[in-house]
N, CA, C and O atoms as a CHARMM CRD file, in Angstrom:
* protein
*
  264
    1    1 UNK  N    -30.00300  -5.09300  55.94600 PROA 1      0.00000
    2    1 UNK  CA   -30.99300  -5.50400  56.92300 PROA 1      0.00000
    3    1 UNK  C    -30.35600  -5.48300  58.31000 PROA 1      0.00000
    4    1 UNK  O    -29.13900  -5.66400  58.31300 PROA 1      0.00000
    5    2 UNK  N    -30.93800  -5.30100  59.46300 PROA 2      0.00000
    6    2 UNK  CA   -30.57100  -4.95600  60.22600 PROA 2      0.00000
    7    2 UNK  C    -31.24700  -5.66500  61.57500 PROA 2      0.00000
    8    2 UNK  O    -32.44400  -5.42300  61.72800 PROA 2      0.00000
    9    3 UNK  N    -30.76700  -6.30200  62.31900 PROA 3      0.00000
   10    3 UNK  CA   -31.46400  -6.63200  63.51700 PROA 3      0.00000
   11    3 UNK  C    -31.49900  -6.40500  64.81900 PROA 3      0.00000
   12    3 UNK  O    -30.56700  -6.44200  65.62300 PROA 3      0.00000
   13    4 UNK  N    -33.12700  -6.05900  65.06800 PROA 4      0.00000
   14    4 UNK  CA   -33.60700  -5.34900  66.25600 PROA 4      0.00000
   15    4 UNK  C    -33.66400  -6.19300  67.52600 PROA 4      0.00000
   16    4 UNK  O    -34.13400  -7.33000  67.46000 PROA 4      0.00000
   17    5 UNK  N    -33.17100  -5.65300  68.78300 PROA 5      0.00000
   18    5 UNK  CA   -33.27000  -6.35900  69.96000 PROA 5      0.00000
   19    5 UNK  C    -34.03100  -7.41500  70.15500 PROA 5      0.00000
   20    5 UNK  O    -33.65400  -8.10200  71.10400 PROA 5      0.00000
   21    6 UNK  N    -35.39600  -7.96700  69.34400 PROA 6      0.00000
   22    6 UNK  CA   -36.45000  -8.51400  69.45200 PROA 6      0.00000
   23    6 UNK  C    -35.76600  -9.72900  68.94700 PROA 6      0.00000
   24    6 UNK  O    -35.96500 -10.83000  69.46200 PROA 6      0.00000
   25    7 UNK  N    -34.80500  -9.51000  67.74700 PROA 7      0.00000
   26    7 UNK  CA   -34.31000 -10.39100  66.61700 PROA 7      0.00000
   27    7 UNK  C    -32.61300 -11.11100  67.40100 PROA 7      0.00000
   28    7 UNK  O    -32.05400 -12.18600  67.18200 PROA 7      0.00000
   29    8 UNK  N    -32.36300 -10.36100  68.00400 PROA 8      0.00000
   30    8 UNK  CA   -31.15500 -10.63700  68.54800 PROA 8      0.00000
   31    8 UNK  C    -31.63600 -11.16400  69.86200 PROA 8      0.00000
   32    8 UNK  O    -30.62700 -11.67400  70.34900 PROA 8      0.00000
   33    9 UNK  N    -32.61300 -11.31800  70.69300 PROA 9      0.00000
   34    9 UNK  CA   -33.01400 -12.35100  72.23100 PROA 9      0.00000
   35    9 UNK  C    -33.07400 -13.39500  71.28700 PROA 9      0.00000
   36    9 UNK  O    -32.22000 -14.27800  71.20100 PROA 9      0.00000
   37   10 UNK  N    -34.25900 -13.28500  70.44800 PROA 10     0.00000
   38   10 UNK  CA   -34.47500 -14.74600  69.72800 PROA 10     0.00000
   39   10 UNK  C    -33.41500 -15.37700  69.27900 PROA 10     0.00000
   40   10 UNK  O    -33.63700 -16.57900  69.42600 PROA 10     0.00000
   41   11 UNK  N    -32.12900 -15.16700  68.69400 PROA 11     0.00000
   42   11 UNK  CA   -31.64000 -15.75400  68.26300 PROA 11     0.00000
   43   11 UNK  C    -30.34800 -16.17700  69.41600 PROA 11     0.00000
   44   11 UNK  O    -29.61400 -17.15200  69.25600 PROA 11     0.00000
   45   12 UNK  N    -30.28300 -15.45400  70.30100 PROA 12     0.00000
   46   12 UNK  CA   -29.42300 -15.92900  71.70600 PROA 12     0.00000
   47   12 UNK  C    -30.04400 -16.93400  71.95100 PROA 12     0.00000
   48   12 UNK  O    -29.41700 -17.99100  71.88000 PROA 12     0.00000
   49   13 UNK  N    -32.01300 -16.98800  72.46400 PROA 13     0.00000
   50   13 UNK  CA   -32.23800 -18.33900  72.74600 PROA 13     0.00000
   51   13 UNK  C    -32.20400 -19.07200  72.66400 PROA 13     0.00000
   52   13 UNK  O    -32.00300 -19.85000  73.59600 PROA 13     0.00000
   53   14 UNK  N    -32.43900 -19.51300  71.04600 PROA 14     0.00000
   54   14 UNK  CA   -31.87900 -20.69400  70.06200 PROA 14     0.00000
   55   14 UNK  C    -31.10600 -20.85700  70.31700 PROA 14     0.00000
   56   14 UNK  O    -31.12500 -22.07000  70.52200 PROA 14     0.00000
   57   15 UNK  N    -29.60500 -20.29800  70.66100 PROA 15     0.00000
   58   15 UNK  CA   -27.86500 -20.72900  70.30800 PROA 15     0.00000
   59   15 UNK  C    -27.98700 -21.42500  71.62800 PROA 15     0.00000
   60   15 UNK  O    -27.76100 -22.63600  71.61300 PROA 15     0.00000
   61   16 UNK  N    -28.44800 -20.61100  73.27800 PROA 16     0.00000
   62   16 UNK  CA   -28.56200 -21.18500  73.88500 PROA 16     0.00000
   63   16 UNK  C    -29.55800 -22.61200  74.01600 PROA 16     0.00000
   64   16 UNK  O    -29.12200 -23.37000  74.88200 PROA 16     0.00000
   65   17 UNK  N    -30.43800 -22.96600  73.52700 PROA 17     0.00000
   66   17 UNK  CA   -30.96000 -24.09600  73.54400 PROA 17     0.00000
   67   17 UNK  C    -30.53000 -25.17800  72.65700 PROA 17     0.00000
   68   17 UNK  O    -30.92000 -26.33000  72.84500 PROA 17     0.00000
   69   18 UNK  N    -29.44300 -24.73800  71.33500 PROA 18     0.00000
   70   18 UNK  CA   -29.12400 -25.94100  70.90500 PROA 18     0.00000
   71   18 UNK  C    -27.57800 -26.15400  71.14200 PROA 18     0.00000
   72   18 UNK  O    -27.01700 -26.94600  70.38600 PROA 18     0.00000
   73   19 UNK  N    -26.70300 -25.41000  72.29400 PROA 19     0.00000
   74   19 UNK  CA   -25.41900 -25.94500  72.04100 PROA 19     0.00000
   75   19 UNK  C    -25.59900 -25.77900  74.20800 PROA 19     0.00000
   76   19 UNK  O    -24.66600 -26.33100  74.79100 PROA 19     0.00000
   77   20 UNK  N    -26.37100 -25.29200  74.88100 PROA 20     0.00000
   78   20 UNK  CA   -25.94500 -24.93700  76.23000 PROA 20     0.00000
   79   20 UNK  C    -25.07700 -23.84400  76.90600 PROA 20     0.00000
   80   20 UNK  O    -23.93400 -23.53500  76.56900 PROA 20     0.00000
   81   21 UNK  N    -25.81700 -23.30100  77.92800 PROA 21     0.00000
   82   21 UNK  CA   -24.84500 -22.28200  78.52300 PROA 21     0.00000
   83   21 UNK  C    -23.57700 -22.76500  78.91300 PROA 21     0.00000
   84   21 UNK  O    -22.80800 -21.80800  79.00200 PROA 21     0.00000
   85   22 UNK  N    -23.00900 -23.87000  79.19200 PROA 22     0.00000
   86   22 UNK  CA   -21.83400 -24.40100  79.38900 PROA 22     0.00000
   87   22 UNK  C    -20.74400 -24.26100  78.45900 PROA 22     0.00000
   88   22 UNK  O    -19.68000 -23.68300  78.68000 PROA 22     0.00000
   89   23 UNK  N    -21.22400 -25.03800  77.03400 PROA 23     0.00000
   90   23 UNK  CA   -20.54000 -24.36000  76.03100 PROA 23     0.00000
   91   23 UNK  C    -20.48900 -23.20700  75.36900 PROA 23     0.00000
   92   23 UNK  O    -19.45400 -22.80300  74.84000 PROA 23     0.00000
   93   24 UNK  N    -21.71100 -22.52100  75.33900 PROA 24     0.00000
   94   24 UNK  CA   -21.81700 -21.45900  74.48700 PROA 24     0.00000
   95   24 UNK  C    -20.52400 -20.10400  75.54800 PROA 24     0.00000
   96   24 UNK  O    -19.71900 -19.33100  75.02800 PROA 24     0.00000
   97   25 UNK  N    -20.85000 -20.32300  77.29500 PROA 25     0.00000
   98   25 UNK  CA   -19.49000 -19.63300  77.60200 PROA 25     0.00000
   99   25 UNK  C    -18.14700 -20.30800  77.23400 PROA 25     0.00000
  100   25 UNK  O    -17.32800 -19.49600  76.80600 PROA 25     0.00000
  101   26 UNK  N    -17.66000 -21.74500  77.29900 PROA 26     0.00000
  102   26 UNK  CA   -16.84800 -21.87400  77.07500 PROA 26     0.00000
  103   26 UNK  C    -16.23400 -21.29600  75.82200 PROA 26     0.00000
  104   26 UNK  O    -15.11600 -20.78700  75.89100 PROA 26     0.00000
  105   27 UNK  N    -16.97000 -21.34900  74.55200 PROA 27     0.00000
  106   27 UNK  CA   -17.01800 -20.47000  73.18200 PROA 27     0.00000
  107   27 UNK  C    -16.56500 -19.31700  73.79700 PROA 27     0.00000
  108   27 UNK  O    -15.35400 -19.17100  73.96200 PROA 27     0.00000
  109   28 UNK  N    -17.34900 -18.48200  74.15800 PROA 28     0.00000
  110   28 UNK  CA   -17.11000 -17.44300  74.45000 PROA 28     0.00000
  111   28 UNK  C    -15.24200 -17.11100  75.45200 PROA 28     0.00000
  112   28 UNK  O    -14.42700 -16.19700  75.33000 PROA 28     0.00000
  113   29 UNK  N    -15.25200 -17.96200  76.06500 PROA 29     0.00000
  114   29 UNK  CA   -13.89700 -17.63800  76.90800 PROA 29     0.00000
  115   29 UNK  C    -12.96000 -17.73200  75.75400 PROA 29     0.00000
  116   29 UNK  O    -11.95600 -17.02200  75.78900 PROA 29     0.00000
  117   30 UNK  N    -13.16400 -18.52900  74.72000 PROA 30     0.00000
  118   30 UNK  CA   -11.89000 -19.17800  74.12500 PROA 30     0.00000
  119   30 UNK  C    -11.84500 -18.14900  73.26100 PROA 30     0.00000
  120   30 UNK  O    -10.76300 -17.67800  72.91000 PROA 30     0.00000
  121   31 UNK  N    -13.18000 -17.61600  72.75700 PROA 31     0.00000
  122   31 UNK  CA   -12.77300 -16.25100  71.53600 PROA 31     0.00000
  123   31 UNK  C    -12.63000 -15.51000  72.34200 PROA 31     0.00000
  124   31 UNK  O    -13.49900 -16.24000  71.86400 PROA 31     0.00000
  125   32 UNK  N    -12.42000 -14.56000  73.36400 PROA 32     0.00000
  126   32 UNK  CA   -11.61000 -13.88700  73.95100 PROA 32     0.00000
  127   32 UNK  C    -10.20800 -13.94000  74.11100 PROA 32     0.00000
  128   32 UNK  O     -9.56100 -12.94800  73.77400 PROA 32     0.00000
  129   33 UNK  N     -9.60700 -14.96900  74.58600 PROA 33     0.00000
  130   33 UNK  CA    -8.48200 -15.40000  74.53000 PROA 33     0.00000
  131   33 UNK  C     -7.89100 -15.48300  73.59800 PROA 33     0.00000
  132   33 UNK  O     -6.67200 -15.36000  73.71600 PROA 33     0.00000
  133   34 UNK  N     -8.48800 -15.73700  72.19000 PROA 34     0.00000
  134   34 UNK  CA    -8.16700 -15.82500  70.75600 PROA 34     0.00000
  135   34 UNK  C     -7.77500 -14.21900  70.48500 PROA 34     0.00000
  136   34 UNK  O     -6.61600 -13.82100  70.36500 PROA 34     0.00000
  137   35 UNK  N     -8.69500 -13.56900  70.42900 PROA 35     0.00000
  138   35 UNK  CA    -8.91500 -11.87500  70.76000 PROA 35     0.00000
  139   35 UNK  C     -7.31000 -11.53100  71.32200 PROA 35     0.00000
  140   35 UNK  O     -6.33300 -10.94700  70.85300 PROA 35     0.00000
  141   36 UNK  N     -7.60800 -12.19300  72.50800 PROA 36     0.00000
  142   36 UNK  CA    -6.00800 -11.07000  73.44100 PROA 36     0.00000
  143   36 UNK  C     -4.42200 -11.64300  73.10700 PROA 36     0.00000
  144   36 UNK  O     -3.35000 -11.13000  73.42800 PROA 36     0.00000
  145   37 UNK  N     -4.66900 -12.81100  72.39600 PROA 37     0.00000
  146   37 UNK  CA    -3.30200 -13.24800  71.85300 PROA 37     0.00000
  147   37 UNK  C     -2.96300 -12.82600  70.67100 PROA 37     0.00000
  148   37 UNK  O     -1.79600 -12.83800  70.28200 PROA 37     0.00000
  149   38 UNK  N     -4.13500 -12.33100  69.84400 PROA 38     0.00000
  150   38 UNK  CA    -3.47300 -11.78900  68.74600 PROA 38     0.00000
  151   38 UNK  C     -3.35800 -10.46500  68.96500 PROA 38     0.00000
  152   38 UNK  O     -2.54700  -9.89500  68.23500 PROA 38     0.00000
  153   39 UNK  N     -3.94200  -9.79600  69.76900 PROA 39     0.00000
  154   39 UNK  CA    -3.42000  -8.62000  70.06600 PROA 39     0.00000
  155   39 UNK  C     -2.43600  -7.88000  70.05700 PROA 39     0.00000
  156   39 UNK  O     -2.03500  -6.85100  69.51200 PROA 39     0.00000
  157   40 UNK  N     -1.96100  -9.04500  71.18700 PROA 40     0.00000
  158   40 UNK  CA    -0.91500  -8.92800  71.88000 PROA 40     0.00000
  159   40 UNK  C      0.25100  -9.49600  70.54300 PROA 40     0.00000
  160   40 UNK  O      1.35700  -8.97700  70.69400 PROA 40     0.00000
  161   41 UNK  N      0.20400 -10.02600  69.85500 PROA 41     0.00000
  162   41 UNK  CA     0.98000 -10.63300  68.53000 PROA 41     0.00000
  163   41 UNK  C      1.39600  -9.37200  67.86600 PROA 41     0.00000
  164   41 UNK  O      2.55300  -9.00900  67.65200 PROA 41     0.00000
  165   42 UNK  N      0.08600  -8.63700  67.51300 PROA 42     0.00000
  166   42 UNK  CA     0.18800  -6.97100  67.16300 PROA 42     0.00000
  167   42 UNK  C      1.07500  -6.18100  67.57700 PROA 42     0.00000
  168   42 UNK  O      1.85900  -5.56900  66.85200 PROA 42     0.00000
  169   43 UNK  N      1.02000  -6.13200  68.77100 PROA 43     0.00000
  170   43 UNK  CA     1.91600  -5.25200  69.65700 PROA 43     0.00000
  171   43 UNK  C      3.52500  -5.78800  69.91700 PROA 43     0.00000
  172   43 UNK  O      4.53400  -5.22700  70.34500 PROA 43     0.00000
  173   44 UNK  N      3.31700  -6.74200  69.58100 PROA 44     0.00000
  174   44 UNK  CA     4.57400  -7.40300  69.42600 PROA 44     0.00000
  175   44 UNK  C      5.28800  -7.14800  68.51200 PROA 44     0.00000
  176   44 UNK  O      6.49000  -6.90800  68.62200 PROA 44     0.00000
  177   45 UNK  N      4.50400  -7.16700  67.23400 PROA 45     0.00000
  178   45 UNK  CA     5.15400  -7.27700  65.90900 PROA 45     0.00000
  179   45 UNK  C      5.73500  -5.82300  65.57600 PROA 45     0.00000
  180   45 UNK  O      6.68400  -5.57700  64.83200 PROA 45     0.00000
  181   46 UNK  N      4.73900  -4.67400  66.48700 PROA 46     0.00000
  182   46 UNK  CA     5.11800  -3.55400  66.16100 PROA 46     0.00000
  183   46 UNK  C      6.22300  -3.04900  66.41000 PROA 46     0.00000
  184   46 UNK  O      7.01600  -2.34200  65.78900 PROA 46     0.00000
  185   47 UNK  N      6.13500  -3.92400  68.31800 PROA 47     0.00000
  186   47 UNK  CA     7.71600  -3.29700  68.77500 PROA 47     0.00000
  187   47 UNK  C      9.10700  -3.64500  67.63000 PROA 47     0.00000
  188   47 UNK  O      9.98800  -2.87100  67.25500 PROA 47     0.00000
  189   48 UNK  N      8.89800  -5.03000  67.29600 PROA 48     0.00000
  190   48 UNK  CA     9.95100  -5.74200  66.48100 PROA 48     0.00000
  191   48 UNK  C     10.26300  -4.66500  65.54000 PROA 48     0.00000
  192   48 UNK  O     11.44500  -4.35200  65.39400 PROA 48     0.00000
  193   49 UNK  N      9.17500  -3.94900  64.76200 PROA 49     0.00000
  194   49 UNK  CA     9.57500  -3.30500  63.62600 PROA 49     0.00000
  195   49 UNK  C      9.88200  -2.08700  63.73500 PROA 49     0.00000
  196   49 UNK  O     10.63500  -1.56500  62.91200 PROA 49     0.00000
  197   50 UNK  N      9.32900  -1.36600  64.82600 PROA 50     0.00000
  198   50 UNK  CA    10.07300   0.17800  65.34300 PROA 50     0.00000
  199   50 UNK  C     11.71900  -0.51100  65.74800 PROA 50     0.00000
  200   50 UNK  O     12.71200   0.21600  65.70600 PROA 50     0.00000
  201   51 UNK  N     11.78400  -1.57000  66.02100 PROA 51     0.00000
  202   51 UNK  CA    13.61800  -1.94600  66.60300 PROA 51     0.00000
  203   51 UNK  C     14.31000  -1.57700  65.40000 PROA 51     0.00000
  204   51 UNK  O     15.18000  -0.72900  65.20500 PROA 51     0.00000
  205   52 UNK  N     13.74000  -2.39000  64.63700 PROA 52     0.00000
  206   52 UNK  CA    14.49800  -2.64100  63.00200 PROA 52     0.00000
  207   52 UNK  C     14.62600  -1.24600  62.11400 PROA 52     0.00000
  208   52 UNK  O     15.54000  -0.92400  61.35400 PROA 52     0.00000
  209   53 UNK  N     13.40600  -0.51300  62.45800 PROA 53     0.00000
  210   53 UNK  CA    13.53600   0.71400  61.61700 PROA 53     0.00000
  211   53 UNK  C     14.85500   1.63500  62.44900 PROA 53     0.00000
  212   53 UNK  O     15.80100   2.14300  61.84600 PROA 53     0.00000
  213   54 UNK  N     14.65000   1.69300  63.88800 PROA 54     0.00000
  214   54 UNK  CA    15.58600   2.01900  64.87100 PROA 54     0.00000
  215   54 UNK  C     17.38900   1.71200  64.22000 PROA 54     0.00000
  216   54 UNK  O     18.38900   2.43000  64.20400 PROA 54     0.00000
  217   55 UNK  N     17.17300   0.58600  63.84600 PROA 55     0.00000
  218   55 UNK  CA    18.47700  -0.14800  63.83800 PROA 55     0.00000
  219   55 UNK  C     19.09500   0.72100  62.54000 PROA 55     0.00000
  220   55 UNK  O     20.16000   1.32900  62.42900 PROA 55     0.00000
  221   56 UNK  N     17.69200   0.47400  61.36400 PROA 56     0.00000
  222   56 UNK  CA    18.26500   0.93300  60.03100 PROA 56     0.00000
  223   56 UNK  C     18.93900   2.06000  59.66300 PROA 56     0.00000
  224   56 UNK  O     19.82800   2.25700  58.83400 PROA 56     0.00000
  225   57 UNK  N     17.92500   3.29000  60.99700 PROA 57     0.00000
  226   57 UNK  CA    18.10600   4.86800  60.48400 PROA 57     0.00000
  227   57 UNK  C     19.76200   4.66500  60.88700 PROA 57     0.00000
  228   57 UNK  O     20.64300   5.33400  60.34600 PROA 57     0.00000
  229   58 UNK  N     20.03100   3.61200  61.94200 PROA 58     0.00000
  230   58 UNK  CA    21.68900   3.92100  62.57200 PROA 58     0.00000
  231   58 UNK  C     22.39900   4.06100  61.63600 PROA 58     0.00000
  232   58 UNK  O     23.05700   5.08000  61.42500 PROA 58     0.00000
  233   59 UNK  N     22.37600   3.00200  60.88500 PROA 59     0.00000
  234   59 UNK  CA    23.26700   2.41000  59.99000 PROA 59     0.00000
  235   59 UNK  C     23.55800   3.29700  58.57700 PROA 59     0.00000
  236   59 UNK  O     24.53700   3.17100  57.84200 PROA 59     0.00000
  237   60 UNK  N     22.44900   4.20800  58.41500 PROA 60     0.00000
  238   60 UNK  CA    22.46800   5.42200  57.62300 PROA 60     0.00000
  239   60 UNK  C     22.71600   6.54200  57.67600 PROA 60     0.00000
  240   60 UNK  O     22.70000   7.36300  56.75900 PROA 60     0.00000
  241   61 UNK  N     22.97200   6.68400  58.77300 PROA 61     0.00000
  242   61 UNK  CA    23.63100   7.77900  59.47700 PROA 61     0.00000
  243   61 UNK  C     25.10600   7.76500  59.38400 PROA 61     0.00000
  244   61 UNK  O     25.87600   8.64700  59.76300 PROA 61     0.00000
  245   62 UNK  N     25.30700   6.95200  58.98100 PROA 62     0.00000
  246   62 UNK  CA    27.26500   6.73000  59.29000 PROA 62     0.00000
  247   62 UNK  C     27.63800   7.41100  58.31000 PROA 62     0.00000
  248   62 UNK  O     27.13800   6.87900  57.31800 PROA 62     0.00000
  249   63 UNK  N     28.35600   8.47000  57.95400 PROA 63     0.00000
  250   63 UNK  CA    29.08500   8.76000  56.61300 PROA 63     0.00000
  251   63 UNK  C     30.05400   7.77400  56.13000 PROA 63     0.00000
  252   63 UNK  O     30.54800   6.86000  56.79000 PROA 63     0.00000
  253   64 UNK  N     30.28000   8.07600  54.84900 PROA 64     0.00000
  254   64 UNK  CA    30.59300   7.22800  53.98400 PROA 64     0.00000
  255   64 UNK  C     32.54500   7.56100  53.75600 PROA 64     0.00000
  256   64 UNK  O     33.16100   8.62600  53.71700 PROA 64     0.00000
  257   65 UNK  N     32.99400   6.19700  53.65500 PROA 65     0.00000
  258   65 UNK  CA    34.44500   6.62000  53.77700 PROA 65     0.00000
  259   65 UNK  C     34.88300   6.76900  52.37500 PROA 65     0.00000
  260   65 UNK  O     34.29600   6.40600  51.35600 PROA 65     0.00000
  261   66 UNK  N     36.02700   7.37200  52.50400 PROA 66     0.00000
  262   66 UNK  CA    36.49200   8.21600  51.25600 PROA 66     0.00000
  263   66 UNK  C     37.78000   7.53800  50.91400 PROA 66     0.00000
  264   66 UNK  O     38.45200   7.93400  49.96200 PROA 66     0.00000
């Protein structure tokens, strides 16, 4: 099921009439912010693990002593 523009005003109005435009942006700021920190967690985590793979290929590269 699927909902049409008609279905989606109506149901903005409601959210807005039972919680307020005050909160309903504050909601809104905070899931954004929620949004760009994990993002950014992502991008973090990635660099960490290109380091580590970085680090590993080194360490496999070394020939082996005899």
């Amino acid at each position: 099921m699927q909902l049409g523009p008609t279905e989606l005003i109506i149901i903005l109005v409601i959210v807005l009439l039972l919680f307020g435009v005050g909160r309903v942006s504050k909601i809104g700021g905070e899931l954004g912010s929620a949004v760009a920190n994990f993002r950014r967690g992502l991008d973090e985590g990635g660099k960490k693990d290109a380091k580590k793979t970085d680090d590993l290929s080194g360490t496999q590269q070394t020939p082996p002593v005899q």
